[in-house]
N, CA, C and O atoms as CSV, one atom per row, in Angstrom:
chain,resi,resn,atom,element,x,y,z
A,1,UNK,N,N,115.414,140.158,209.500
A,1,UNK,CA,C,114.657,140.034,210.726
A,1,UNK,C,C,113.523,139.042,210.524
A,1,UNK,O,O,112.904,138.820,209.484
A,2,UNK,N,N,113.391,138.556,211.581
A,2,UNK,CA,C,112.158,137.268,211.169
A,2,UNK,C,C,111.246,137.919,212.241
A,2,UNK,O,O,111.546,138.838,213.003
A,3,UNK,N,N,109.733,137.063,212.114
A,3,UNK,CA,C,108.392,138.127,212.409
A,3,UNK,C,C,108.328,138.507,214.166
A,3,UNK,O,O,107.882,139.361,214.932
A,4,UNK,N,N,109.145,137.162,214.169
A,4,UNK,CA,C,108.845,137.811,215.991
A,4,UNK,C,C,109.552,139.251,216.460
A,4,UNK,O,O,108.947,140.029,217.197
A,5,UNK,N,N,111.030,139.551,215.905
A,5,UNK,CA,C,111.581,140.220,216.082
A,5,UNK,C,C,110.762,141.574,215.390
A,5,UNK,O,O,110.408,142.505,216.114
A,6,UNK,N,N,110.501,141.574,213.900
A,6,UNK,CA,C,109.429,142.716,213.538
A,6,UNK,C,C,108.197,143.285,214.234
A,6,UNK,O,O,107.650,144.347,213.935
A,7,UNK,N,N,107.680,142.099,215.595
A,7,UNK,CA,C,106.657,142.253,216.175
A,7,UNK,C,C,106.754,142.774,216.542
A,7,UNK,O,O,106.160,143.822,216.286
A,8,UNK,N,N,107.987,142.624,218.023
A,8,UNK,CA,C,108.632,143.244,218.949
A,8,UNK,C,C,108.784,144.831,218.982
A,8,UNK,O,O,108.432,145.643,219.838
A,9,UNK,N,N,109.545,145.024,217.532
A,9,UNK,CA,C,109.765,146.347,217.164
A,9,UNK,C,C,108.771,147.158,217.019
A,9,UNK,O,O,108.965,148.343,217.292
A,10,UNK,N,N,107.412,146.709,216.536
A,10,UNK,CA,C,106.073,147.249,216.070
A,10,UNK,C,C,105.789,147.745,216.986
A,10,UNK,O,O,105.621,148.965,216.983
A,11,UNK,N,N,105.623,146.986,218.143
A,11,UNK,CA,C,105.135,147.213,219.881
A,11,UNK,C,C,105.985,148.443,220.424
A,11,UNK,O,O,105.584,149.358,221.144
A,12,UNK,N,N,107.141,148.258,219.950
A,12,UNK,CA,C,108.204,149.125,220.721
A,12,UNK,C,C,107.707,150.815,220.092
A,12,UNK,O,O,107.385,151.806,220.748
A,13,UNK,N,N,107.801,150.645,218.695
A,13,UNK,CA,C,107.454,151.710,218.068
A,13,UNK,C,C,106.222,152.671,218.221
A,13,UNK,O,O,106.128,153.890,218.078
A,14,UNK,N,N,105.130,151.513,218.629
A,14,UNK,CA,C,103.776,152.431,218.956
A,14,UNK,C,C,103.961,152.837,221.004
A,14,UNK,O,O,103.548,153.871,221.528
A,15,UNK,N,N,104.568,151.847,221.634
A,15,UNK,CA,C,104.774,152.716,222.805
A,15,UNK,C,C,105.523,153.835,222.812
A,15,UNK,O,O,105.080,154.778,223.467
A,16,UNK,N,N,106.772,153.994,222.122
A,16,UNK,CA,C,107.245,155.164,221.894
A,16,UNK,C,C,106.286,156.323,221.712
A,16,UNK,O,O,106.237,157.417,222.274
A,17,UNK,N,N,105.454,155.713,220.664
A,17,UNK,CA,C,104.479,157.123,220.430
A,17,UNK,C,C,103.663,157.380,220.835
A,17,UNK,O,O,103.162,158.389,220.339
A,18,UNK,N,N,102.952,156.772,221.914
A,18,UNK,CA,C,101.822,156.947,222.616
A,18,UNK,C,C,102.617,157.844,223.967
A,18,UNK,O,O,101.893,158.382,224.805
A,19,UNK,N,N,103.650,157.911,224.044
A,19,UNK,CA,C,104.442,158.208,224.942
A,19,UNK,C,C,105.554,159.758,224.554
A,19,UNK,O,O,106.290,160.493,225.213
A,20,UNK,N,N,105.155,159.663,223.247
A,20,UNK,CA,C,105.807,161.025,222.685
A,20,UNK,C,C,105.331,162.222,223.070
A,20,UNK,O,O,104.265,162.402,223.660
A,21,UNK,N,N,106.515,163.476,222.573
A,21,UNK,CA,C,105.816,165.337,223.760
A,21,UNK,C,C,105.691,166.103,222.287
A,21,UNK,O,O,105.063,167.112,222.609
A,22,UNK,N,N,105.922,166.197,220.894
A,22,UNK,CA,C,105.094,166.595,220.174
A,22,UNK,C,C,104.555,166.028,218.911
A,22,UNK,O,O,104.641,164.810,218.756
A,23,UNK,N,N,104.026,166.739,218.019
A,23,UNK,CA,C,103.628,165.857,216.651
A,23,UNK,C,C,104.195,165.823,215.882
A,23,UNK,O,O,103.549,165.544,214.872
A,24,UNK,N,N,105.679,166.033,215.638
A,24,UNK,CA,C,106.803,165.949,214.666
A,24,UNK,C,C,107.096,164.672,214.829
A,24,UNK,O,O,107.003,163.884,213.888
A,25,UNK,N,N,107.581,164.214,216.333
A,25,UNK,CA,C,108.144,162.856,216.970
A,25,UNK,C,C,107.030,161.557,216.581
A,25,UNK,O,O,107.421,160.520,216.046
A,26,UNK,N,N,105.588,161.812,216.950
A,26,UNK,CA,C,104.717,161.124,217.196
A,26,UNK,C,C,104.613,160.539,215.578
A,26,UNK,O,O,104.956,159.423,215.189
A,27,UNK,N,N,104.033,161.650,214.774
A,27,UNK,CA,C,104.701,161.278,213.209
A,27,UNK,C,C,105.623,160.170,213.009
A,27,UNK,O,O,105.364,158.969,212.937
A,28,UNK,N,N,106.724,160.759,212.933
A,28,UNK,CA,C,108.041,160.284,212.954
A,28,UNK,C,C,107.877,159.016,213.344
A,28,UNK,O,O,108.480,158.225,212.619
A,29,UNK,N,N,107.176,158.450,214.378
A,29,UNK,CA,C,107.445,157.131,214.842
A,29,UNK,C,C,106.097,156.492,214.803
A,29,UNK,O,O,105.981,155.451,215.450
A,30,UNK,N,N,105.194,156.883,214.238
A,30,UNK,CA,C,104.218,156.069,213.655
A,30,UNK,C,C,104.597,155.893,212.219
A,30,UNK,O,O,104.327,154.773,211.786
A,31,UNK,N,N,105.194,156.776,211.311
A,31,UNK,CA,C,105.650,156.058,209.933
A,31,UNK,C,C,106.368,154.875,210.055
A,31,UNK,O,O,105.974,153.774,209.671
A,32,UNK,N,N,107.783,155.200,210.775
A,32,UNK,CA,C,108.241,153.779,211.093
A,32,UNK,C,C,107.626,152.442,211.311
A,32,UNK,O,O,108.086,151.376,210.904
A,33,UNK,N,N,106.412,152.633,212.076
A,33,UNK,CA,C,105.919,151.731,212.481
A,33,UNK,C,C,104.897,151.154,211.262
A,33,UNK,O,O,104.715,149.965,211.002
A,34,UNK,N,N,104.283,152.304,210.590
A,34,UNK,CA,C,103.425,151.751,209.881
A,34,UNK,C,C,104.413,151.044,208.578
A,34,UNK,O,O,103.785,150.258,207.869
A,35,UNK,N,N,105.856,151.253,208.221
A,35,UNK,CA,C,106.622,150.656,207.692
A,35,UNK,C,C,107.036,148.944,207.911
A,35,UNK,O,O,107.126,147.987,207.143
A,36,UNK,N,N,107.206,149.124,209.233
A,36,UNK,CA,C,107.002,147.333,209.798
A,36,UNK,C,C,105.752,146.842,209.614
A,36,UNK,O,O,106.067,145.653,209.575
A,37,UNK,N,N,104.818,146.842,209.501
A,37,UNK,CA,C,103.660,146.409,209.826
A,37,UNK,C,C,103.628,146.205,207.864
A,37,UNK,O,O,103.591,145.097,207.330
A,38,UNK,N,N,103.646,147.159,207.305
A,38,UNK,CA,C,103.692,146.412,205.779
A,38,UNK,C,C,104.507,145.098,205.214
A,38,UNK,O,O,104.277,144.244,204.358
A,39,UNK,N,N,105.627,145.387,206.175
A,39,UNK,CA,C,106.743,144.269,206.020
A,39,UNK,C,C,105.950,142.689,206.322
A,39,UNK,O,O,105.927,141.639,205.680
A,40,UNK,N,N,105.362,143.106,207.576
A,40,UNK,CA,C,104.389,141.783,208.350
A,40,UNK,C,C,103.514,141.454,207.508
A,40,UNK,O,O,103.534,140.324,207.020
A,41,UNK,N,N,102.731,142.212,207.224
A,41,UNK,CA,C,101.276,141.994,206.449
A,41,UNK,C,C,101.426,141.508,205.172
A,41,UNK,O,O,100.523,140.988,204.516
A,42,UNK,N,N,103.209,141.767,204.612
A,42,UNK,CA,C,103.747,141.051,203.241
A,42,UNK,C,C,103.652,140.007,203.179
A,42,UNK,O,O,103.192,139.469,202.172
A,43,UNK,N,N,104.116,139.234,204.403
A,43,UNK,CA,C,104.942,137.989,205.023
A,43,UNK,C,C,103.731,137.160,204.829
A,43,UNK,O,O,103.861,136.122,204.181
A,44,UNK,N,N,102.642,137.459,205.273
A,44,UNK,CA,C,101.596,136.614,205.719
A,44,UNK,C,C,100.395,136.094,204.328
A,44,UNK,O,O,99.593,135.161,204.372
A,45,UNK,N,N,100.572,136.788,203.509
A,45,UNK,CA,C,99.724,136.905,202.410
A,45,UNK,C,C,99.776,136.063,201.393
A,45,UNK,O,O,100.845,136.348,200.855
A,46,UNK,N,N,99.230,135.100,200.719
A,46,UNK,CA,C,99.186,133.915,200.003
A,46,UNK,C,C,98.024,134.544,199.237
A,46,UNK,O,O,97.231,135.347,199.727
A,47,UNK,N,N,98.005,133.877,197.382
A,47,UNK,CA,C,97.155,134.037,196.818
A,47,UNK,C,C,95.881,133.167,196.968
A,47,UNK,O,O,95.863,131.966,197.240
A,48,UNK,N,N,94.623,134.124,196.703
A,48,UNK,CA,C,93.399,132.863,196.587
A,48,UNK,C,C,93.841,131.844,195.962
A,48,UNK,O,O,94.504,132.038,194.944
A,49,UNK,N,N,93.590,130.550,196.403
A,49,UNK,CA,C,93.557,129.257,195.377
A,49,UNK,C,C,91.873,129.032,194.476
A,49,UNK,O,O,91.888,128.149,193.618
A,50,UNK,N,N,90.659,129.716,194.654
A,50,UNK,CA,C,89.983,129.750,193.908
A,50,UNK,C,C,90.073,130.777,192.799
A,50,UNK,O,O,89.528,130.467,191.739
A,51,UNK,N,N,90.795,132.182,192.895
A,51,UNK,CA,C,90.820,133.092,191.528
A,51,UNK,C,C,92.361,133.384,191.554
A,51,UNK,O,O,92.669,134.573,191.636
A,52,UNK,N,N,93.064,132.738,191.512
A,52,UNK,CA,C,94.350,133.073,191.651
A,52,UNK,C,C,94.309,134.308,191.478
A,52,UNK,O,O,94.400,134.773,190.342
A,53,UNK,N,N,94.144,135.205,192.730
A,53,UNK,CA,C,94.840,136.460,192.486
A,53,UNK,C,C,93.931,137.527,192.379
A,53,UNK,O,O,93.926,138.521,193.105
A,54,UNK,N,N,93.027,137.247,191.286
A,54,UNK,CA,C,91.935,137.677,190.815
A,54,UNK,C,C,90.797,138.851,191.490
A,54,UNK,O,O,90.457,140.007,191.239
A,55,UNK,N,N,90.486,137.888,192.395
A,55,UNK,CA,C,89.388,138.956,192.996
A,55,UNK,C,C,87.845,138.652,192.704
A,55,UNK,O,O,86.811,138.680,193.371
A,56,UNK,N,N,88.180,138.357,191.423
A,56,UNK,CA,C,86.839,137.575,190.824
A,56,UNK,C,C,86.852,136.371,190.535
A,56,UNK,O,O,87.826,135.621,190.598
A,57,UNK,N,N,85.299,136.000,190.055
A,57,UNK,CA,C,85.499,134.674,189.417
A,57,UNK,C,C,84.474,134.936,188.447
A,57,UNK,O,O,83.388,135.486,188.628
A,58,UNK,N,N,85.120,134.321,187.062
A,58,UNK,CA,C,84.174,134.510,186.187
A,58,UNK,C,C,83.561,133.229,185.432
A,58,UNK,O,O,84.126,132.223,185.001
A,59,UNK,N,N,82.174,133.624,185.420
A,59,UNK,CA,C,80.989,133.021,185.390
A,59,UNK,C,C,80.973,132.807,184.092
A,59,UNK,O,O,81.032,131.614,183.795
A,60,UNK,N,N,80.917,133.498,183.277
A,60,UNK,CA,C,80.692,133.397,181.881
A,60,UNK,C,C,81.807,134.687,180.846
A,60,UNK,O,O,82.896,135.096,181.250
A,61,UNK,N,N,81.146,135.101,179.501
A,61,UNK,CA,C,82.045,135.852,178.718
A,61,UNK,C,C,81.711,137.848,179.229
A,61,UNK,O,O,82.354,138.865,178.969
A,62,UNK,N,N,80.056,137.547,180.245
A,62,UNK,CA,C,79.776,139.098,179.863
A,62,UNK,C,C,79.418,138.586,181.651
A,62,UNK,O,O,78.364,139.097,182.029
A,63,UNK,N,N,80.034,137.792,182.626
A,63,UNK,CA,C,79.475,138.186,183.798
A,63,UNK,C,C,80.707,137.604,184.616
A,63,UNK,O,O,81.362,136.642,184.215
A,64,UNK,N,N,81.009,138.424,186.049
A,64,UNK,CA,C,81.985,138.000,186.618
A,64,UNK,C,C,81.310,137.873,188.345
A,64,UNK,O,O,80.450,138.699,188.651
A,65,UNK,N,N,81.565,137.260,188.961
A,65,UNK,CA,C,80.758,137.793,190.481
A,65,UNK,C,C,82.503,137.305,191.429
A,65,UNK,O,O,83.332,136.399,191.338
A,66,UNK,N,N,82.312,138.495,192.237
A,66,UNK,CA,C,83.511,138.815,193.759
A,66,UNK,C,C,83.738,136.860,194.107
A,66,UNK,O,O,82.919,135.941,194.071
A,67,UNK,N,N,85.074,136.887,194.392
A,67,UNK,CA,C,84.988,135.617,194.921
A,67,UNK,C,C,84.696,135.762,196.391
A,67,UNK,O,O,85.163,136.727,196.996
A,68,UNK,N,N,84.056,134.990,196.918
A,68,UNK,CA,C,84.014,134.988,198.414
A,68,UNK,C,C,84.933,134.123,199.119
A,68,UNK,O,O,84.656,134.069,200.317
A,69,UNK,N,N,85.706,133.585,198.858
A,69,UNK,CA,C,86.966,133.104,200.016
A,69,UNK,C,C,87.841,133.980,200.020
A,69,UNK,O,O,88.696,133.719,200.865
A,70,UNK,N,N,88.052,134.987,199.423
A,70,UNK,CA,C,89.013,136.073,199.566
A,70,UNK,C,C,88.425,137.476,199.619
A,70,UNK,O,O,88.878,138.513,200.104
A,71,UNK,N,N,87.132,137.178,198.894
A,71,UNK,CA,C,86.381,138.565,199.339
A,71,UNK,C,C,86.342,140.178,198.572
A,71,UNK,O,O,86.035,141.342,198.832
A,72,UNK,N,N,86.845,139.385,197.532
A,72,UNK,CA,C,87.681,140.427,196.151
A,72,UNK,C,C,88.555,140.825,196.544
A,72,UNK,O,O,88.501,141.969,196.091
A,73,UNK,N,N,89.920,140.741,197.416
A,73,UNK,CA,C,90.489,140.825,197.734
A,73,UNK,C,C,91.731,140.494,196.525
A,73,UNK,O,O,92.398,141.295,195.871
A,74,UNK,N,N,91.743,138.800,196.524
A,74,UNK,CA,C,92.738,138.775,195.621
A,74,UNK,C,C,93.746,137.761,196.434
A,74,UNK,O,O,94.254,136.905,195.710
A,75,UNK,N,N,94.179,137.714,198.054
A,75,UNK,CA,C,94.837,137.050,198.162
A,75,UNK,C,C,93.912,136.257,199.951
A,75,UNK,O,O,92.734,136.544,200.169
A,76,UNK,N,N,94.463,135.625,200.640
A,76,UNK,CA,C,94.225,135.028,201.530
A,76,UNK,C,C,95.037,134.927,202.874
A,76,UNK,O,O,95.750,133.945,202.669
A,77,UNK,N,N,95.344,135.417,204.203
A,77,UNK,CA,C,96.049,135.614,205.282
A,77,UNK,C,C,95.746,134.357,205.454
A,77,UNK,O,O,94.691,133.725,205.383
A,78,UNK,N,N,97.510,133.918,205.840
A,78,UNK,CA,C,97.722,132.657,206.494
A,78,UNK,C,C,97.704,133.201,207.697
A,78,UNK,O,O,97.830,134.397,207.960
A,79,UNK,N,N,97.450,131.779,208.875
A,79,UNK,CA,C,97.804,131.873,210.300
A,79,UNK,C,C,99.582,131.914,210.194
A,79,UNK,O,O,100.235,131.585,209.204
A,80,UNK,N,N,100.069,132.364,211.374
A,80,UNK,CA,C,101.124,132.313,211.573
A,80,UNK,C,C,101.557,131.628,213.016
A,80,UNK,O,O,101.273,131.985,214.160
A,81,UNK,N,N,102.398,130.442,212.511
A,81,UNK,CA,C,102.242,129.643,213.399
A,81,UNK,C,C,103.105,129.913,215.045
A,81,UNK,O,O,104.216,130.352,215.342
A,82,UNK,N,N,102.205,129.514,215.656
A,82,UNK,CA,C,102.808,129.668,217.270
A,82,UNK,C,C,104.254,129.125,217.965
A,82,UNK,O,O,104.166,127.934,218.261
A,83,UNK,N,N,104.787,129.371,218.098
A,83,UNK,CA,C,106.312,128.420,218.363
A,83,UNK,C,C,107.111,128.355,219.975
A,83,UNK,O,O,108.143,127.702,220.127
């Protein structure tokens, strides 16, 4: 599946559940959903090019400080382009 189609489904999945009659179902179809949405959030994710990966950046042998283009994070969200 490519992202538009994963979108689609995401959308579909949370109206289902906003629209569900108990909390077995509602469950049920928010896991799903929160299952696509990892798939997406995979797709989009590129490593920092200042700490590859990292999170940090280190300064010296006994000091490290958070990188800020990623935010200690570690990686960087691309845009995803419009088509």
């Amino acid at each position: 599946m490519n992202t538009k189609e994963l979108k689609f489904k995401y959308k579909k999945l949370l109206n289902k559940a906003a629209k569900a009659n108990g909390r077995k179902e509602t469950v049920f179809l928010l896991n799903r959903a929160a299952k696509i949405k990892s798939k997406l959030y995979s797709n989009v994710r590129v490593n920092c090019s200042k700490c590859n990966g990292a999170g940090f950046l280190r300064i010296s042998l006994d000091e490290t400080k958070t990188c800020l283009s990623c935010y200690g994070r570690g990686f960087l969200i691309k845009e995803i382009q419009q088509f």
